[in-house]
C-alpha positions in Angstrom: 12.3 50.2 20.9 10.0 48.0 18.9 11.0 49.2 15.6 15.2 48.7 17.1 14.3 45.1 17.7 12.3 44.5 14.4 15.7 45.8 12.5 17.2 42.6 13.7 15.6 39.2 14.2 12.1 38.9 15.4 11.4 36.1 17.8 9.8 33.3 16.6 6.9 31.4 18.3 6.0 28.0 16.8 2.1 26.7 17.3 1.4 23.1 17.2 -1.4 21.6 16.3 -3.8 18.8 17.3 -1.8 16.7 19.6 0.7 18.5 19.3 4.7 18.3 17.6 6.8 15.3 18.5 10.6 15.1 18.2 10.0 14.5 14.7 8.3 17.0 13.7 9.8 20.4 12.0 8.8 22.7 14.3 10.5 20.9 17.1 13.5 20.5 15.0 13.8 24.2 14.1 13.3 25.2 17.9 16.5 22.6 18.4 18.6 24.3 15.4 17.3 27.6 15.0 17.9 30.9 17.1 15.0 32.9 18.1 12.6 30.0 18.2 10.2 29.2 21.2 7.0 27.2 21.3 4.0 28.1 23.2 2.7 25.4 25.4 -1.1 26.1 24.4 -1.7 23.0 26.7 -4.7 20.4 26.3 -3.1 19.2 23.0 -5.2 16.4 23.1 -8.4 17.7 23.7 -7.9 21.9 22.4 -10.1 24.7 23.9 -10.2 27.8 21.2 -10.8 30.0 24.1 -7.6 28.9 26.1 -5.5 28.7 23.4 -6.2 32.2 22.3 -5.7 33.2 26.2 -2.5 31.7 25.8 -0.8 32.5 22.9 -2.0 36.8 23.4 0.3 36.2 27.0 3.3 34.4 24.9 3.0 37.6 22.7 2.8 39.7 25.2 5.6 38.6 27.5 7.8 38.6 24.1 7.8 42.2 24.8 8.5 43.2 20.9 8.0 41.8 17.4 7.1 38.4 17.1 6.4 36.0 13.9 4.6 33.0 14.6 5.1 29.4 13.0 1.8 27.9 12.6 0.4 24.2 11.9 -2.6 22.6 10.9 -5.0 23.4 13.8 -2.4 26.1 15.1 -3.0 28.3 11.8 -6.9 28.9 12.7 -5.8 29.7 16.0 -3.8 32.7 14.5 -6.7 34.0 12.1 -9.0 33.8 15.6 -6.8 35.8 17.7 -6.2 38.4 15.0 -9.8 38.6 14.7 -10.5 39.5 17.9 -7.0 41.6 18.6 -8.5 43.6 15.4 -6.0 46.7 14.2 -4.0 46.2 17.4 -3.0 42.7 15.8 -0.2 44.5 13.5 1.7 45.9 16.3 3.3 43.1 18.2 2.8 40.5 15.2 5.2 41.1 12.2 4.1 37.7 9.9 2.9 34.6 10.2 3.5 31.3 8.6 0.8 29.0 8.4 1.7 25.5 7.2 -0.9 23.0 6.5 -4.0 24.8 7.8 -6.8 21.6 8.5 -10.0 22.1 6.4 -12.4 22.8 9.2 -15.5 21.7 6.8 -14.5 18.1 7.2 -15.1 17.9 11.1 -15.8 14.2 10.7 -12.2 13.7 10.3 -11.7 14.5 14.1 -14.7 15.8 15.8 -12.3 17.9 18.2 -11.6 20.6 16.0 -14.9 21.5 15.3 -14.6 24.1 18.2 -12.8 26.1 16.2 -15.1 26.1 12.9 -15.8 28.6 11.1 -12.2 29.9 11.3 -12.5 33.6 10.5 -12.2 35.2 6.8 -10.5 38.5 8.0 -7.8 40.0 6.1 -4.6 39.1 8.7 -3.4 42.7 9.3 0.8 41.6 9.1 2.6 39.9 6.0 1.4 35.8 5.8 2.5 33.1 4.1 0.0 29.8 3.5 2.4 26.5 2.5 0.0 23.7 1.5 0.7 19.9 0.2 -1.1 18.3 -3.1 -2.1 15.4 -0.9 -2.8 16.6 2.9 -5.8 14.2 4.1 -6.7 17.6 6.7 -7.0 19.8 3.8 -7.3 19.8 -0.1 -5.2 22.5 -2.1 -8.1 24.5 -3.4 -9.4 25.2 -0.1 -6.0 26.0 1.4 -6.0 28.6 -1.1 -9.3 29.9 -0.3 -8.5 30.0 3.3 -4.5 32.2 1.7 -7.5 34.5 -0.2 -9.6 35.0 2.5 -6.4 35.9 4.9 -4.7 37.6 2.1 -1.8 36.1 2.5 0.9 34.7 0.2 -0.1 30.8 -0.9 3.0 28.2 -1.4 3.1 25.1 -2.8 5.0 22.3 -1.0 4.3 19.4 -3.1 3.2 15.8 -2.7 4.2 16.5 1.6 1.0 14.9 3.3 0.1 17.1 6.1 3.7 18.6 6.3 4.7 17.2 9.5 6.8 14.3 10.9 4.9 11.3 8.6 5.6 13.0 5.9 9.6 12.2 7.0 11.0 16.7 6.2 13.0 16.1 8.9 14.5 20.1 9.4 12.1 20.5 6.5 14.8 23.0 4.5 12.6 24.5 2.2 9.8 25.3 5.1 13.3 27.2 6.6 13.9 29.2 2.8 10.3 30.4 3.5 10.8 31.5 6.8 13.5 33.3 5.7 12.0 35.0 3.1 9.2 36.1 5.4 11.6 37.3 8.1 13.7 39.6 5.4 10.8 41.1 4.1 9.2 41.8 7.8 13.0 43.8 8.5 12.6 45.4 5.4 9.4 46.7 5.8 10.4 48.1 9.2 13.0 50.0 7.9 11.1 51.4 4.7 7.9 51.9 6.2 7.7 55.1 4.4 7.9 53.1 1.2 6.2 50.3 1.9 4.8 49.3 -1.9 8.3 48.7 -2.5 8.3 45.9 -0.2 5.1 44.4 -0.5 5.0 40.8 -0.3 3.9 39.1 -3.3 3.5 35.3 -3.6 6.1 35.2 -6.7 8.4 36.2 -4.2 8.0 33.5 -1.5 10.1 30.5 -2.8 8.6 27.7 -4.5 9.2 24.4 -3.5 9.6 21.8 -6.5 7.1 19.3 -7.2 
């Protein structure tokens, strides 16, 4: 059954970060326009526990009772690396790829002392396909440590451009080329279901993700 159901389109669960995503911001806008999205209300978006958000978002997997990718921001994308820390191997099964956008710098805890509780964020290889998109000029984050944090993680590293902190200041509105990524990612995730028994041939390489134009 779970292999049937990765053939077609995994749901999608978006992750908001620190205070969570307005009716401005992407995510909210691809939940609107998009099938197969759903947020998880990780609650206390104001003042975020690691521990309940991590309690959270293994029951919104859980109940999704098959493949899931999950849409990640700023905050949000640490939250992932911490659950699929402590999930360990098992991690791979219900999760088929993440996208992390924007992933805050958790070294500059002055910024906001709230996310300190989730410093350090875990180095771990993420066990499922994972795309990193990061902005020249985020304030949470500069570009060479988001692509530390894409080494660490293993996962494919994008560059979005001058975009801020890729949400609804930085005016993306649907944010189309976030939704080309996605794509990618979800094609790939099918694929490799369906050629498990090949899966070199589908590995996915950060050439392949598509690059957004400075």
């Amino acid at each position: 059954m779970f292999q049937d159901r990765l053939s077609r389109t995994p749901l999608c669960l978006t992750l908001p970060g620190l205070d969570g995503s307005g009716a401005d911001h992407w995510q909210t806008r691809w939940e609107q326009s998009r099938p197969n999205i759903e947020r998880v209300e990780l609650g206390s978006w104001t003042q975020p526990s690691r521990n309940m958000w991590i309690a959270r978002l293994e029951r919104a997997i859980a109940q999704a009772r098959g493949p899931v990718v999950l849409i990640a921001h700023s905050l949000s994308c640490h939250l992932v690396a911490w659950w699929a820390a402590l999930a360990g191997e098992g991690a791979a099964r219900p999760v088929a790829g993440a996208l992390l956008v924007a992933p805050t710098d958790l070294d500059r805890v002055s910024l906001d002392r709230r996310i300190a509780e989730f410093a350090p964020s875990p180095r771990t290889v993420l066990p499922f396909p994972t795309v990193v998109v990061a902005s020249r000029n985020d304030p949470w984050c500069e570009m060479h440590r988001s692509r530390e944090m894409a080494g660490n993680w293993l996962a494919a590293w994008c560059d979005a451009g001058d975009a801020g902190h890729i949400n609804a200041a930085s005016g993306l509105g649907e944010w189309r080329d976030g939704q080309r990524i996605l794509d990618r990612l979800l094609d790939h995730v099918c694929a490799r279901d369906a050629r498990r028994l090949d899966d070199e041939a589908v590995r996915f390489e950060p050439e392949l993700v598509v690059a957004v134009p400075a």
